[in-house]
C-alpha positions as CSV (number, residue, x, y, z in Angstrom):
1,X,-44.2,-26.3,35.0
2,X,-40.8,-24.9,34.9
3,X,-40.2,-21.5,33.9
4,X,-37.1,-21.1,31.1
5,X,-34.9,-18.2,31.6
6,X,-32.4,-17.1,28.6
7,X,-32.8,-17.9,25.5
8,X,-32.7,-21.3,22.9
9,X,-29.4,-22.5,21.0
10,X,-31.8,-21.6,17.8
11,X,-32.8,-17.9,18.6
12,X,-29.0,-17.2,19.4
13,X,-28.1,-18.3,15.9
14,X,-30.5,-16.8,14.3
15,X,-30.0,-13.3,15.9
16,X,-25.8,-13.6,15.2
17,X,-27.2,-14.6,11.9
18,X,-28.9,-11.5,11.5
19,X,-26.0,-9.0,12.9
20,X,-23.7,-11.0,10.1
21,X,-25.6,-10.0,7.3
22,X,-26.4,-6.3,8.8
23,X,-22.3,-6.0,9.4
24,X,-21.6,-7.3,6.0
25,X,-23.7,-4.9,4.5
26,X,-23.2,-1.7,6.2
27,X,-19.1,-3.2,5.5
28,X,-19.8,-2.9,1.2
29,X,-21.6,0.2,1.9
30,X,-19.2,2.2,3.5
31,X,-16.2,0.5,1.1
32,X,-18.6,2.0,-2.1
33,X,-18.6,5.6,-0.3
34,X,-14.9,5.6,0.3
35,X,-14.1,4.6,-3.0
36,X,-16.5,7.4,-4.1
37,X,-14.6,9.8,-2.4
38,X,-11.6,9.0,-3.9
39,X,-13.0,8.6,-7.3
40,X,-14.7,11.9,-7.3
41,X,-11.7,14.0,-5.7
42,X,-9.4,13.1,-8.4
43,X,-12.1,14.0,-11.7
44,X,-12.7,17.3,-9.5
45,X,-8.6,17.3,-9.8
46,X,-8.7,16.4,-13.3
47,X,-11.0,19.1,-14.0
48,X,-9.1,22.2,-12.1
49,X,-6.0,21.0,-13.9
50,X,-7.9,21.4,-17.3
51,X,-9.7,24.6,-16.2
52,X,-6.6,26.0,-15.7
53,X,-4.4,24.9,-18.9
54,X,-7.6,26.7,-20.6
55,X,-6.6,30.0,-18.7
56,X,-3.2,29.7,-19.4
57,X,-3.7,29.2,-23.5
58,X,-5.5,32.1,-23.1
59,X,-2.2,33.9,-22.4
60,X,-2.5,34.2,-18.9
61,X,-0.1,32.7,-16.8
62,X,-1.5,30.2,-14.2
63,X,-1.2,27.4,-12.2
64,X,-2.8,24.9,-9.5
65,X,-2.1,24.5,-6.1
66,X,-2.3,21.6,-3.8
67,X,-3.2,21.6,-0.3
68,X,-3.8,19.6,2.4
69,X,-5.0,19.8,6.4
70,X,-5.6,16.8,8.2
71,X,-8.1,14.8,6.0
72,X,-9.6,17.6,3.8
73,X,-7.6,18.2,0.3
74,X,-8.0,21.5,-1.3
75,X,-7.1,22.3,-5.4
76,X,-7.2,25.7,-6.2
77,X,-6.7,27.7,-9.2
78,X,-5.5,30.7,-9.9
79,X,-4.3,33.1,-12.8
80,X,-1.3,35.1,-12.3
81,X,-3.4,38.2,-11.2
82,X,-4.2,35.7,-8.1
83,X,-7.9,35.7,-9.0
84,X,-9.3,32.2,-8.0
85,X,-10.5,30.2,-11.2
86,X,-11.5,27.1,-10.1
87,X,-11.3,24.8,-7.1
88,X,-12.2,21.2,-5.5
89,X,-12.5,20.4,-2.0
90,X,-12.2,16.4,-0.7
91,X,-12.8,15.2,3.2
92,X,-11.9,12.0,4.4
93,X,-8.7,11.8,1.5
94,X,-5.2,12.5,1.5
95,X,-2.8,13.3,-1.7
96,X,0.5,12.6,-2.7
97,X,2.4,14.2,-5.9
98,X,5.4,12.4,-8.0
99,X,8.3,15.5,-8.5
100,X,11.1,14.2,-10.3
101,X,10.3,10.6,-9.3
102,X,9.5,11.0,-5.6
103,X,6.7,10.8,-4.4
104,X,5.9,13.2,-1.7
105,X,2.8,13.9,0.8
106,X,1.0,17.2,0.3
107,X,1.5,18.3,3.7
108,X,2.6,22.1,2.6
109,X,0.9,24.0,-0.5
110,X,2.4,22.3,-3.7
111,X,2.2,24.5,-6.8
112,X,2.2,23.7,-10.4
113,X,2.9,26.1,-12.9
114,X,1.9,26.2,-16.6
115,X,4.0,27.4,-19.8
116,X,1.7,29.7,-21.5
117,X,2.7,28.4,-25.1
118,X,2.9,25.4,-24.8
119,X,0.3,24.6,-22.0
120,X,3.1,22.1,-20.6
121,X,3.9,22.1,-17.5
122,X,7.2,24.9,-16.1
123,X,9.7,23.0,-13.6
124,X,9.3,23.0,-10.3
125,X,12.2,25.1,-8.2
126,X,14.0,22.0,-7.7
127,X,14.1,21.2,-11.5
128,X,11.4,18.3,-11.9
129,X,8.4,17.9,-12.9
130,X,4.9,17.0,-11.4
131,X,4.5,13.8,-13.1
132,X,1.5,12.1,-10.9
133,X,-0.9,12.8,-8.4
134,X,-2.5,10.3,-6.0
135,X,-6.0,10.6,-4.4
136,X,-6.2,8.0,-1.9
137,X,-7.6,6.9,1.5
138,X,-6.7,3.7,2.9
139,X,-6.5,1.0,0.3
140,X,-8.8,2.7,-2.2
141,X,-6.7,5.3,-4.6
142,X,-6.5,6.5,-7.9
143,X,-3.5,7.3,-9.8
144,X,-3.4,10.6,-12.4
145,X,-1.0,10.6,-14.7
146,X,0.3,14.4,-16.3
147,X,2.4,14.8,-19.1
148,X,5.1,17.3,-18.7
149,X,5.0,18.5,-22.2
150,X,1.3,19.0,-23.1
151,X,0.2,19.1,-19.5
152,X,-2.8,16.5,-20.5
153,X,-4.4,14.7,-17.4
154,X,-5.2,10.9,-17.8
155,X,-6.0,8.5,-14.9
């Protein structure tokens, strides 16, 4: 009797079989979490935004500012006093903000000021407006949408 060595045409298929559906799913898994990501940095966006709006009806001036090193995106807050109100933190994401129709990477602290009677949004020092933010990383993103004159957030 001969003794085989190596394995049967069958048990290779099988096993690359196997490692195909693994790969596929740890592939849909990790597409859900990055899509996650994404999804939950720009409601935590939404909600600073609001938060602050709410300070600055209260006759307080205020505003939000955007921050970004390397793959982690900070919003922050703050009244005019500089007390912190409210913040977000997002790894793994990067963010890009619409000023008067450009679009342009967060890459050095981006602020955005609110009118205190209207709750709109002031101009930026270059005379536009934020008009849109972008949460994204890689092909997932999500788009919010700010109107200049009520300063309302919609995605």
């Amino acid at each position: 009797m001969k003794k085989r060595n190596g394995f049967t045409l069958v048990e290779v298929m099988i096993t690359v079989a196997i490692m195909g559906v693994l790969a596929s799913t740890v592939g849909i898994t990790m597409g859900i979490l990055l899509g996650q990501r994404v999804k939950s940095m720009a409601a935590d966006t939404k909600s600073v935004i609001q938060s602050t709006q709410t300070v600055a009806f209260s006759r307080d001036d205020a505003y939000v500012e955007f921050a970004q090193n390397g793959d982690r995106v900070t919003v922050t807050a703050y009244s005019s006093a500089g007390k912190k109100i409210n913040s977000a933190e997002g790894n793994n994401v990067q963010m890009f903000v619409t000023i008067g129709g450009s679009e342009v990477a967060v890459t050095t602290p981006v602020q955005m000021h609110f009118n205190r009677q209207t709750g709109g949004l002031n101009p930026q020092s270059n005379g536009g407006y934020i008009s849109q933010i972008r949460v994204t990383n890689g092909k997932r993103q999500v788009i919010l949408k700010i109107s200049k004159l009520t300063g309302k957030v919609t995605y």
